[in-house]
N, CA, C and O of each residue as an XYZ file, in Angstrom:
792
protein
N     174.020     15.610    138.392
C     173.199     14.636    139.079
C     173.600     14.601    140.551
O     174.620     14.133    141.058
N     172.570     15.199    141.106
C     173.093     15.189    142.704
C     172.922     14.213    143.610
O     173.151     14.275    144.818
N     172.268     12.775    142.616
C     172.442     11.680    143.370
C     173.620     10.829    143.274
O     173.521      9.841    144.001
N     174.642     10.892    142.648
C     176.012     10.627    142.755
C     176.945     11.093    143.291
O     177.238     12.247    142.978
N     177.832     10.332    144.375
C     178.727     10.686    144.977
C     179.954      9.559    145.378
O     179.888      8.861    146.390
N     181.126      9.507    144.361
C     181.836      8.429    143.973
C     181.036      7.562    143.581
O     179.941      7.763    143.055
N     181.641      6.350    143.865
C     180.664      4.967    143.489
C     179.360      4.798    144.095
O     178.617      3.944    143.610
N     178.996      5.443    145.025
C     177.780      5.540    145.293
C     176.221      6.265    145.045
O     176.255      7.471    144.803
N     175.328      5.830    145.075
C     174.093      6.499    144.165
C     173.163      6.359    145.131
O     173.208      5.335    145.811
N     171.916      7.567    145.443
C     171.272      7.809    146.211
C     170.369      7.309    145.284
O     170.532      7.363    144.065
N     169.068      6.646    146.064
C     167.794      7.045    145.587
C     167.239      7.256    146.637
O     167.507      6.816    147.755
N     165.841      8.457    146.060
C     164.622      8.677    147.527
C     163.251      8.196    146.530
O     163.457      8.153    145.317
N     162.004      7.876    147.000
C     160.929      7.822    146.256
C     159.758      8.365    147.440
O     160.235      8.449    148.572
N     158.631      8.652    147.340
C     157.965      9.003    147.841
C     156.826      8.512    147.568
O     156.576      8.798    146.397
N     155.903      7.854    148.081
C     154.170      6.998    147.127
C     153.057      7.437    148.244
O     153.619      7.400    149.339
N     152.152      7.704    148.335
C     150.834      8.122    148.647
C     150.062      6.478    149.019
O     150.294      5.442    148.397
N     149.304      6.602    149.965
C     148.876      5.217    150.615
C     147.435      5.920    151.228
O     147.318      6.984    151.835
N     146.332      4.875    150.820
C     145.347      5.567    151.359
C     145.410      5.341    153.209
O     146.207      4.418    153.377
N     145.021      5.699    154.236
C     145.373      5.792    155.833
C     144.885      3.843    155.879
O     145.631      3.035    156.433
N     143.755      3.482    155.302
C     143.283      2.057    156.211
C     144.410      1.149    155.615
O     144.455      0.027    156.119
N     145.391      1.440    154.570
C     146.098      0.422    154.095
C     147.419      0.586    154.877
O     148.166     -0.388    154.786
N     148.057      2.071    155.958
C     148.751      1.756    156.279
C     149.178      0.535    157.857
O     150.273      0.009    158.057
N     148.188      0.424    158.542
C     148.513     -0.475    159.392
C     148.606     -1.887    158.816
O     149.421     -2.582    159.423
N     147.964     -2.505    157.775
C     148.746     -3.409    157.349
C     150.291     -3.192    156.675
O     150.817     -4.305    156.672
N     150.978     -2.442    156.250
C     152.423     -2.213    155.792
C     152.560     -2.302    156.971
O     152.847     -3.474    157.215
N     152.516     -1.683    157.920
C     153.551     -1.950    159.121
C     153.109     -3.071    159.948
O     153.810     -3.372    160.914
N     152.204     -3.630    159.740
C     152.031     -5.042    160.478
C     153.272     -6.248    159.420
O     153.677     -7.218    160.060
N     153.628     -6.160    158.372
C     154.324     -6.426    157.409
C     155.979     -5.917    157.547
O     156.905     -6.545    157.034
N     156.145     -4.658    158.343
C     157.174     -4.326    158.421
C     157.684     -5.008    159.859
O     158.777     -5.557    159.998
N     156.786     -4.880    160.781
C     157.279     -5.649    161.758
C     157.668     -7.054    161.725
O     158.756     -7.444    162.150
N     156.880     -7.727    161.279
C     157.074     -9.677    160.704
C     158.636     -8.981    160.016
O     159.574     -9.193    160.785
N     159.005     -8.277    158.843
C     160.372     -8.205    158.228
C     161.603     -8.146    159.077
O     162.574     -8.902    159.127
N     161.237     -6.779    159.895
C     162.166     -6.671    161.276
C     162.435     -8.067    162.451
O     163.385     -8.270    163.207
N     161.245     -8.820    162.228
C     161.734     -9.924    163.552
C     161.665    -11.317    162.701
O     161.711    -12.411    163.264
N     161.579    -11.202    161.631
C     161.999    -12.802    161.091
C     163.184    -12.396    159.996
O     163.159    -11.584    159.072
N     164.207    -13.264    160.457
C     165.816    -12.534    159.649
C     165.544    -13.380    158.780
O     166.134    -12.803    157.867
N     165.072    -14.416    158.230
C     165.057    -15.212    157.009
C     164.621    -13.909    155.607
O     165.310    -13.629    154.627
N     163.504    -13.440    155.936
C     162.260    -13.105    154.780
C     163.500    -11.858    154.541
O     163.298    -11.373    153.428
N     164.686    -11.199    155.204
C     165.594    -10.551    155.192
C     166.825    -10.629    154.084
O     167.294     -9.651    153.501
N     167.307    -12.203    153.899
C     167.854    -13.177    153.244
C     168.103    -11.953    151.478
O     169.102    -11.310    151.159
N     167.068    -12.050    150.906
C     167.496    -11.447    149.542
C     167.718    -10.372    149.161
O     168.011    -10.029    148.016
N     167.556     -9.516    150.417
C     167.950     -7.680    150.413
C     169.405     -7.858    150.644
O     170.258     -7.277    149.974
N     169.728     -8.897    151.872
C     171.277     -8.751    152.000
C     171.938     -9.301    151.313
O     173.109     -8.923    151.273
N     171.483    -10.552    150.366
C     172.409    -10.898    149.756
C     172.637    -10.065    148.275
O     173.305    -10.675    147.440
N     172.271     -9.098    148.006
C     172.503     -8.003    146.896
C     173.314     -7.608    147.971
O     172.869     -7.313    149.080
N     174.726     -7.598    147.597
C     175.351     -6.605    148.088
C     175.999     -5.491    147.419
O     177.167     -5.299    147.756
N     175.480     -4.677    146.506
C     175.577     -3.531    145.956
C     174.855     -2.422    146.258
O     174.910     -1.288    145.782
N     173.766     -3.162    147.608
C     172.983     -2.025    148.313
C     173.633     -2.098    149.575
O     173.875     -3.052    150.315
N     173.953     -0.396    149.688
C     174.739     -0.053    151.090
C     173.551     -0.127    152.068
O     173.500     -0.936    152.995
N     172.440      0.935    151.737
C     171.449      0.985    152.588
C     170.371      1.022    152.257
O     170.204      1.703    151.244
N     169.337      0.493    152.744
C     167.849      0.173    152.239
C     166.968      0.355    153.506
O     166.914     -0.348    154.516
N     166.124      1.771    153.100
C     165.006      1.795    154.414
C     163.428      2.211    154.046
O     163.377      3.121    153.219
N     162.582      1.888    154.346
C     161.025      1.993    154.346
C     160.941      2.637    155.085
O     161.729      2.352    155.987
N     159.980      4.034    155.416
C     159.280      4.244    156.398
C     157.905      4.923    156.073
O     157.562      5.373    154.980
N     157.075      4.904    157.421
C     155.743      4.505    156.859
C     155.321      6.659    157.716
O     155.306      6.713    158.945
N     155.149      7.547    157.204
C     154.717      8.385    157.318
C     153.304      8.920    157.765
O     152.873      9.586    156.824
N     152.347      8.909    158.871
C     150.910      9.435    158.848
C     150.609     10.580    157.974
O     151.517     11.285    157.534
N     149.284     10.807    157.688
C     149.228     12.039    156.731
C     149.267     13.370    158.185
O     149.652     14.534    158.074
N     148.656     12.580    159.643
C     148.504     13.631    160.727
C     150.023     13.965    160.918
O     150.148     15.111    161.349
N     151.269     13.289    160.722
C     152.625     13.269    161.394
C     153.240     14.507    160.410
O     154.227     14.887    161.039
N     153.188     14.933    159.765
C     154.355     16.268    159.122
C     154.430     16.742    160.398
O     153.665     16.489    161.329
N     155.478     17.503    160.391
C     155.895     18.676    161.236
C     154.584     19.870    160.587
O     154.113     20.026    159.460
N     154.302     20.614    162.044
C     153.157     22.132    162.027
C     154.383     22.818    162.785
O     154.982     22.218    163.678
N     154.715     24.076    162.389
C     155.375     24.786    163.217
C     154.678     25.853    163.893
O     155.142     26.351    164.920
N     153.398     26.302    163.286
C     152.900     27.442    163.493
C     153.390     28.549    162.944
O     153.909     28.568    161.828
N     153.227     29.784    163.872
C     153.786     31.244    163.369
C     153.398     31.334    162.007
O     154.259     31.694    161.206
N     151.965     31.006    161.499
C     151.526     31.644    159.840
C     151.690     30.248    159.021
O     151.395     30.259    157.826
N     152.157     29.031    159.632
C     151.906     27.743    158.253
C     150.273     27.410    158.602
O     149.429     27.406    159.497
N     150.539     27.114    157.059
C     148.834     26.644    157.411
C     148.882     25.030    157.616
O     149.553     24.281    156.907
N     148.210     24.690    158.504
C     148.191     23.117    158.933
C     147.252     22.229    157.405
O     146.135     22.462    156.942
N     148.062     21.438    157.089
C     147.660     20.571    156.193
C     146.651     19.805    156.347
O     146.599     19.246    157.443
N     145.753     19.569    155.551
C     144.752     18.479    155.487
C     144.620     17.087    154.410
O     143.787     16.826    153.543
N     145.871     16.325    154.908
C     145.993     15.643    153.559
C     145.248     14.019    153.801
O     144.849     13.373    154.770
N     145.325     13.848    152.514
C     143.931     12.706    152.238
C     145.261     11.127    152.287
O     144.918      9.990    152.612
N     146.280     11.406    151.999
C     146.976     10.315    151.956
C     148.062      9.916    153.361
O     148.558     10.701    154.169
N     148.178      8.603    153.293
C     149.571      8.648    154.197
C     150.796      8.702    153.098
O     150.625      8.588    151.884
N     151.848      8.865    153.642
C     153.079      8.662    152.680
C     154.131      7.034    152.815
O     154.363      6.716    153.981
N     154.585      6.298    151.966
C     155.723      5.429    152.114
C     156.801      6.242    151.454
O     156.679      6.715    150.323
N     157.948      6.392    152.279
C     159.410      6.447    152.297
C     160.063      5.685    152.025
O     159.858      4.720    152.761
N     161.300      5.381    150.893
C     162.420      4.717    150.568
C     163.496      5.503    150.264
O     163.600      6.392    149.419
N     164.259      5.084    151.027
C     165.477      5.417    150.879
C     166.832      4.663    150.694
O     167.137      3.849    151.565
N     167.768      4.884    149.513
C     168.610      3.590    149.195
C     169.768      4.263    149.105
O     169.648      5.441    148.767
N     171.152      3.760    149.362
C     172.471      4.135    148.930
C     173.020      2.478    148.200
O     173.371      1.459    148.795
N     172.913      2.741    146.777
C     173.761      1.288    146.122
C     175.076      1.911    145.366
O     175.470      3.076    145.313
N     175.651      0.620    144.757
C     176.281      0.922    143.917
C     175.981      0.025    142.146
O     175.532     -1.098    141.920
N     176.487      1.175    141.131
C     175.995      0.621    139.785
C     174.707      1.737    139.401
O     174.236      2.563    140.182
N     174.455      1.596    138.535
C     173.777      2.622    138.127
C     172.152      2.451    138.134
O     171.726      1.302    138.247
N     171.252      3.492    138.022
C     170.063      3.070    138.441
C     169.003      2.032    137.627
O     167.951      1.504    137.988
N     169.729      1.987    136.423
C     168.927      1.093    135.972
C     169.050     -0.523    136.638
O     168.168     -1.299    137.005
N     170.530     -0.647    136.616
C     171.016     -1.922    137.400
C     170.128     -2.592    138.614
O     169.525     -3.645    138.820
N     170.340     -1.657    139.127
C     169.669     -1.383    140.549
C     167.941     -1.829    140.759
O     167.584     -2.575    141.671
N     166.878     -1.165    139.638
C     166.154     -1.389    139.562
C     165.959     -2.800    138.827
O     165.384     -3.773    139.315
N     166.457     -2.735    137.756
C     166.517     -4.376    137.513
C     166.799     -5.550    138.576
O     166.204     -6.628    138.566
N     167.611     -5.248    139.324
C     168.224     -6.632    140.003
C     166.727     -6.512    140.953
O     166.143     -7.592    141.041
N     165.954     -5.169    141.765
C     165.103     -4.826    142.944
C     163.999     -5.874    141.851
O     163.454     -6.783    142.477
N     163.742     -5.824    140.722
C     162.809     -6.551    140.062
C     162.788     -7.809    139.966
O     161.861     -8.610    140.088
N     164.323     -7.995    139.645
C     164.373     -9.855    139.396
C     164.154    -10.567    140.354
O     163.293    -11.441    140.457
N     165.440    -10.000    141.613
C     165.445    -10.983    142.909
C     164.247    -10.483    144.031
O     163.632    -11.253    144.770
N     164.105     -9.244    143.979
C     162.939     -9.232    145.581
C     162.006     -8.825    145.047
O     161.682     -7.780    145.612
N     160.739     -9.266    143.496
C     160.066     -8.863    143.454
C     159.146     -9.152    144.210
O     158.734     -8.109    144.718
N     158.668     -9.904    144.516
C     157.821    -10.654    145.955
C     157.688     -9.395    147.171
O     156.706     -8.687    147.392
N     158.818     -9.386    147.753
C     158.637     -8.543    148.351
C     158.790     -6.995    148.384
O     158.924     -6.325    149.408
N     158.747     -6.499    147.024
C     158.815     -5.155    146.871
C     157.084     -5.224    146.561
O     156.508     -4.177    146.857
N     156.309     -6.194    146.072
C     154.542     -6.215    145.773
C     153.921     -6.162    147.177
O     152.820     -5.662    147.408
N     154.768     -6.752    148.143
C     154.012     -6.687    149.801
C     154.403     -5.177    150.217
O     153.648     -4.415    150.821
N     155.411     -4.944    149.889
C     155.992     -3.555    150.347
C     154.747     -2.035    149.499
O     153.805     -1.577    150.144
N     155.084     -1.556    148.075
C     154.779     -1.194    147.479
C     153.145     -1.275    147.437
O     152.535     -0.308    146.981
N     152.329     -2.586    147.977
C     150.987     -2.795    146.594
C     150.093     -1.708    147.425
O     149.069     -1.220    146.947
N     150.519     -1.431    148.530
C     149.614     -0.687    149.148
C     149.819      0.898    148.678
O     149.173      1.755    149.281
N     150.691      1.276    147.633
C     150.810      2.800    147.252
C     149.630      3.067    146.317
O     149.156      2.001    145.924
N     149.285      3.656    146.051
C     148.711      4.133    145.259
C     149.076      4.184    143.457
O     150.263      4.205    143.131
N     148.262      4.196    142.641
C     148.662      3.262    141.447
C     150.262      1.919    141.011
O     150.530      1.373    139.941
N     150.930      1.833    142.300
C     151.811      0.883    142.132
C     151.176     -0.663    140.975
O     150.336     -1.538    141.184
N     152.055     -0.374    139.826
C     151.697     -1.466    138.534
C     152.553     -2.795    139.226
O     152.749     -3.551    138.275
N     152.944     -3.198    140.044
C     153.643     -4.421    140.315
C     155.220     -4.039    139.659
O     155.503     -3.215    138.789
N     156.235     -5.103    140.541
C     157.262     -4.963    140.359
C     157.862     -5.638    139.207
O     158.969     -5.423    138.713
N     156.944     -6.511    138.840
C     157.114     -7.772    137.376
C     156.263     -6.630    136.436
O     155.985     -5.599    137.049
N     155.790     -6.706    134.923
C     157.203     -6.668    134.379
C     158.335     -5.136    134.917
O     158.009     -4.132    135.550
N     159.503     -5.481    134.421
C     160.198     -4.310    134.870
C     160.653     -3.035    134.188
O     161.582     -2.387    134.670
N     160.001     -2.634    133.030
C     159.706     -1.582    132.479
C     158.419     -0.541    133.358
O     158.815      0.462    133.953
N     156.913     -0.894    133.359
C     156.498     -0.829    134.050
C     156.816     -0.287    135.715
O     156.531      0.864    136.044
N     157.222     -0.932    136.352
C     158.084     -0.430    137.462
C     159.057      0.919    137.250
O     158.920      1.989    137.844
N     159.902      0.648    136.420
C     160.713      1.785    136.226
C     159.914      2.975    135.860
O     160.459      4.079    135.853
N     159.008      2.876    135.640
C     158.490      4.084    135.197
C     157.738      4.480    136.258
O     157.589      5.689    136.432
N     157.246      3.723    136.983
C     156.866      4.240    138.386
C     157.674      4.802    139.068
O     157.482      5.983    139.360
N     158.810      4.122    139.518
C     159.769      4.622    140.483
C     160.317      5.975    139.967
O     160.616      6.761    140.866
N     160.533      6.462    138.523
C     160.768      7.702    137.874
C     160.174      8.381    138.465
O     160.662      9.194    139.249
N     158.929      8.231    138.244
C     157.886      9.171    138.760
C     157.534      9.891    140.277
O     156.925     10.881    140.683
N     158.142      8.999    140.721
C     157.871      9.363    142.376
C     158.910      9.339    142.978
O     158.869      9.608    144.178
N     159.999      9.060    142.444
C     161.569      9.398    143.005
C     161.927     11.100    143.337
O     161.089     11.978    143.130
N     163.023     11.324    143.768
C     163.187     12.848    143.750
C     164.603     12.894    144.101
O     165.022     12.193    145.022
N     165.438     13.730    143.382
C     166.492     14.067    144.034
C     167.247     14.358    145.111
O     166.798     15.356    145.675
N     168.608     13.725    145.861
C     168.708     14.073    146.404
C     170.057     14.952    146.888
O     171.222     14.619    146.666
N     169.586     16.235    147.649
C     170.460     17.457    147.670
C     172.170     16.710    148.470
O     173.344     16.674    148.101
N     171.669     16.395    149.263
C     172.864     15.770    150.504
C     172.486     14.492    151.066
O     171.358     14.114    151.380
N     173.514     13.924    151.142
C     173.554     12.433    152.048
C     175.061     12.208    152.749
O     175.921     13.089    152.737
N     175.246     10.896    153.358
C     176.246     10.989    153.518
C     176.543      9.713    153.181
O     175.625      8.912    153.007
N     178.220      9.237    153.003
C     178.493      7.912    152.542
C     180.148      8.075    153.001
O     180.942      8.957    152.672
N     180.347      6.910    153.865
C     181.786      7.271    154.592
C     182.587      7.264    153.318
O     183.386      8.133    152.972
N     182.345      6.439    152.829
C     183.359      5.741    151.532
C     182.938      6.082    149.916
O     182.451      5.168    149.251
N     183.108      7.211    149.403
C     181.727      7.288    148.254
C     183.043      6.661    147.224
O     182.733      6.102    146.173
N     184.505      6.805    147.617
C     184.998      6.041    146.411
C     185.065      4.486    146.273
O     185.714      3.798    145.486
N     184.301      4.176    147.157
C     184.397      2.266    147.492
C     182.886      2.012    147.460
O     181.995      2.721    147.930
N     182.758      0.483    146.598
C     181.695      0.180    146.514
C     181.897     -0.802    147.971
O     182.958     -1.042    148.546
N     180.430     -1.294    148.360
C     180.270     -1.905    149.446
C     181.178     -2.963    149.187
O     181.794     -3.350    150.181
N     181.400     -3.479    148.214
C     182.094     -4.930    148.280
C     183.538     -4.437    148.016
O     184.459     -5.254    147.971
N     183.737     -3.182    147.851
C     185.617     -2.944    147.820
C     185.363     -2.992    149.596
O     186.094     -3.824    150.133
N     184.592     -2.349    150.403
C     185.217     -2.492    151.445
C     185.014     -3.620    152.436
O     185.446     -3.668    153.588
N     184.220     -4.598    151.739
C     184.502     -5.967    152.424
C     185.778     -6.615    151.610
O     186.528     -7.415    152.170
N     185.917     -6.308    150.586
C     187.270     -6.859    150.735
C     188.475     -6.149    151.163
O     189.524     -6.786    151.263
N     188.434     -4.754    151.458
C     189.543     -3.908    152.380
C     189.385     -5.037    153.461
O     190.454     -5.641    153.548
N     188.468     -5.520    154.286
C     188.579     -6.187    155.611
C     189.261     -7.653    155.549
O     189.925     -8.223    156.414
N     189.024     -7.928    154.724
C     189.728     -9.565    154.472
C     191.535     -9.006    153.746
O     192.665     -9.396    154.040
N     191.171     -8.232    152.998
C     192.738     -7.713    152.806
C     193.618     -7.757    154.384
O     194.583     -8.494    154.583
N     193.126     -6.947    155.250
C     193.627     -6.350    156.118
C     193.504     -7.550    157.081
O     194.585     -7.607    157.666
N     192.763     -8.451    157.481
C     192.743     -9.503    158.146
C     194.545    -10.366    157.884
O     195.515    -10.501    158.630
N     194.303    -10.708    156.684
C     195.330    -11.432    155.913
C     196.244    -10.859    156.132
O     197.104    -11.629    156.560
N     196.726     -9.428    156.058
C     197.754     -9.275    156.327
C     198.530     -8.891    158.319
O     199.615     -8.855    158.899
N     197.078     -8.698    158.597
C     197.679     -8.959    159.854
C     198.180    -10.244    160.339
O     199.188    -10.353    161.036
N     197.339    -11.357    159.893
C     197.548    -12.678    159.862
C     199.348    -12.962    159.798
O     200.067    -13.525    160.624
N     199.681    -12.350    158.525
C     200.666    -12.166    157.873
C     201.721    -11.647    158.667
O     202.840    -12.160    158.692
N     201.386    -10.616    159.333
C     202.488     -9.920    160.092
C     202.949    -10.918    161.522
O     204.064    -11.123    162.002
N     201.793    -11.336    161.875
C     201.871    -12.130    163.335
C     202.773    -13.456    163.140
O     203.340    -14.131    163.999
N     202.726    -13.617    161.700
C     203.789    -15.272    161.886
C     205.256    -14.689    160.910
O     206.125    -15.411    160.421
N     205.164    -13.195    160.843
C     206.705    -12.785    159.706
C     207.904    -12.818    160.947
O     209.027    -13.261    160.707
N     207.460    -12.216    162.498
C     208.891    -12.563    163.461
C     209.548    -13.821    163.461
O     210.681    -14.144    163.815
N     208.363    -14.621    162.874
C     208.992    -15.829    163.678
C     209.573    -17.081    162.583
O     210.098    -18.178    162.773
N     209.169    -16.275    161.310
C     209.944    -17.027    159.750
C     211.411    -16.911    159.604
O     211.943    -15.993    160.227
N     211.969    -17.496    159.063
C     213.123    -17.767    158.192
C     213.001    -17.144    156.974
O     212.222    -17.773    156.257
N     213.505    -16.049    156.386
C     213.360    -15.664    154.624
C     212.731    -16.651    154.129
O     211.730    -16.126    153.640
N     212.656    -18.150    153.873
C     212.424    -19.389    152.939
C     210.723    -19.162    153.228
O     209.888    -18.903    152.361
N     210.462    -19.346    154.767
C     209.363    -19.309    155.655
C     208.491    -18.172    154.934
O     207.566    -18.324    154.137
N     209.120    -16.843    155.504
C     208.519    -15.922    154.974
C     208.040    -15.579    153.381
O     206.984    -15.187    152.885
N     209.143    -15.874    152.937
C     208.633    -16.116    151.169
C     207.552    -16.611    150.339
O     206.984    -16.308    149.290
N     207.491    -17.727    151.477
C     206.286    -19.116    151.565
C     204.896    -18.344    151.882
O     203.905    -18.301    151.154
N     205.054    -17.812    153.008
C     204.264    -17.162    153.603
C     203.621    -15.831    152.403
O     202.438    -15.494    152.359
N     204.271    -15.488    151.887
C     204.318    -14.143    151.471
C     203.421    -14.273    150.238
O     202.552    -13.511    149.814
N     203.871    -15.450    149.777
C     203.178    -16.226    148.098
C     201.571    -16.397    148.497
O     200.611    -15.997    147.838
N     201.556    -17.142    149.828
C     200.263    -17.923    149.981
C     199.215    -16.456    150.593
O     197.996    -16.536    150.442
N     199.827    -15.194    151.257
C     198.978    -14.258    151.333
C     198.549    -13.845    149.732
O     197.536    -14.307    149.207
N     199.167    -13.217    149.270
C     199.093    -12.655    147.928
C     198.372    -13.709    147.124
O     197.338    -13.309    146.589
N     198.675    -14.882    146.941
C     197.262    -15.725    146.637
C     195.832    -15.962    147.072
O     195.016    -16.699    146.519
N     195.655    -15.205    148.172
C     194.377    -15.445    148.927
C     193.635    -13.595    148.862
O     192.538    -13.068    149.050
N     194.607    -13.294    148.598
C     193.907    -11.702    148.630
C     193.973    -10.766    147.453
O     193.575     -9.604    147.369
N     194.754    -11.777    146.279
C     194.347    -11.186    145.236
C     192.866    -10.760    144.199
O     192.679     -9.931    143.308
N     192.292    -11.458    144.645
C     190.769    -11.542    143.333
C     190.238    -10.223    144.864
O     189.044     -9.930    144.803
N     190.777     -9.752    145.681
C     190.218     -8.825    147.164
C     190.849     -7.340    146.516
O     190.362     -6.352    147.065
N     191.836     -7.052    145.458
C     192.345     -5.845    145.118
C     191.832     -5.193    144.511
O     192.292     -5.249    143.371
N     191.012     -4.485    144.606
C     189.883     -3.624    143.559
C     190.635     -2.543    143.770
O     191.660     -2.459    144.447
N     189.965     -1.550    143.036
C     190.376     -0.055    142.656
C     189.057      0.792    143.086
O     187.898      0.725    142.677
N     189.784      1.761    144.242
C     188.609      2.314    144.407
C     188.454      3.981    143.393
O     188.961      3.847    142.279
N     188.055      4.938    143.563
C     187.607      6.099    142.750
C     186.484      6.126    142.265
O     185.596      5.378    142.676
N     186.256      7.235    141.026
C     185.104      7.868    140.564
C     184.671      6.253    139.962
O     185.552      5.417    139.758
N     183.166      5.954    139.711
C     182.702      5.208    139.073
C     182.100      5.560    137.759
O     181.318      6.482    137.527
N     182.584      4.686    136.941
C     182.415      4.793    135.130
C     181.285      5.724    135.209
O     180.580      6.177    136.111
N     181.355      5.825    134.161
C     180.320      6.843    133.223
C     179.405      5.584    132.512
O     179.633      4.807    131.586
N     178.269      5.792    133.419
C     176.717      4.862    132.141
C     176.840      5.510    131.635
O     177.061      6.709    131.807
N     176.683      4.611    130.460
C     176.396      5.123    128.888
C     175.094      4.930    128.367
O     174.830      5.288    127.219
C-alpha cells in the first residue's frame, strides 16, 4: 500500500464537475479561506495533518505539444488531497460524522456525489474516485500529528525545567522534577510503525 508511510496515510480523490458548477465551489472556497470560524471542525480533528481542495479547469491541464494531442474534456476536475493519521476507514467515518455539512457544500457539485450522510454510501464513493499515491512527503511519518504536539509541550516543560534547575536546592529541584513529570506525562507517546488494521 503505497499510501502508508509510518503513522501517516495519504489520500488523493479526483471527481468530475460539470464547468457552470465550478464558480460556485470556489465562490464557497473563498468565504472558507476568509471566515476562520466555518474552519473550526477541520481543525479541530486533529488526526488530519493536511487537508486541501483544489478546483481544476477542464481548459487548465498542462499541453506540451511536440505530438500530444490537446484534450477536449467535457468536465472540470475537484482535487483532494489529505495526509491523516488512523486508518482509512476512521478517517472517513469521523469526515462523515463531524464535517458532513461541509463536505455536501464541498463535494455536491461532483458529479454523482450520494451525500456524505449515510456513511457507507460515501465510502463507496470516495473508493471509487480515490487513487493511489506513488510519493508524498511527511517530515515525521513515525509521529502522529498529536505525538508532535505533544513533543512541543514536552520540550516547553522541560526547558521551563532547565531555566529554574541553577537556581534549586536538590529538595527544590526534586520538587521541581515531580511536578514536570506530572504535567508531561499523559504527553509521552511512542512514536514508530503504526498497528496493523485488521
Amino acid at each position: 500500500m503505497s499510501n502508508i508511510n509510518g503513522k501517516v496515510y495519504a489520500m488523493n480523490a479526483i471527481t468530475p464537475m460539470k464547468p457552470w458548477k465550478t464558480w460556485i465551489l470556489r465562490g464557497f472556497f473563498f468565504l472558507l479561506g476568509h471566515i476562520k470560524p466555518l474552519q473550526k471542525d477541520l481543525i479541530d480533528l486533529s488526526f488530519i495533518e493536511f487537508a486541501r481542495w483544489v478546483v481544476l479547469p477542464r481548459k487548465g491541464f498542462p499541453f506540451l505539444g511536440n505530438g500530444q494531442v490537446k484534450e477536449d474534456l467535457k468536465y472540470d476536475y475537484l482535487l483532494f488531497f489529505s495526509n491523516f493519521n488512523g486508518t482509512w476507514n476512521q478517517y472517513i467515518d469521523a469526515f462523515s460524522a463531524v464535517l458532513s455539512k461541509g463536505l455536501n457544500l464541498v463535494w455536491r457539485w461532483s458529479e454523482k456525489f450520494p451525500g456524505s450522510v449515510p456513511v457507507t454510501s460515501f465510502k463507496e464513493y470516495i473508493a471509487r474516485v480515490q487513487f493511489d499515491t506513488d510519493y508524498y512527503f511527511t517530515a515525521y511519518p513515525h509521529a502522529t500529528a498529536n505525538d508532535i504536539k505533544s513533543a512541543h509541550i514536552v520540550q516547553s516543560s522541560l526547558d521551563q525545567l532547565g531555566l529554574v534547575a541553577e537556581q534549586c536546592s536538590p529538595q527544590q529541584f526534586a520538587d521541581a522534577y515531580l511536578r514536570f513529570v506530572l504535567q508531561v506525562q499523559s504527553h509521552l507517546g511512542e512514536t514508530g510503525e503504526a498497528p496493523i488494521a485488521g
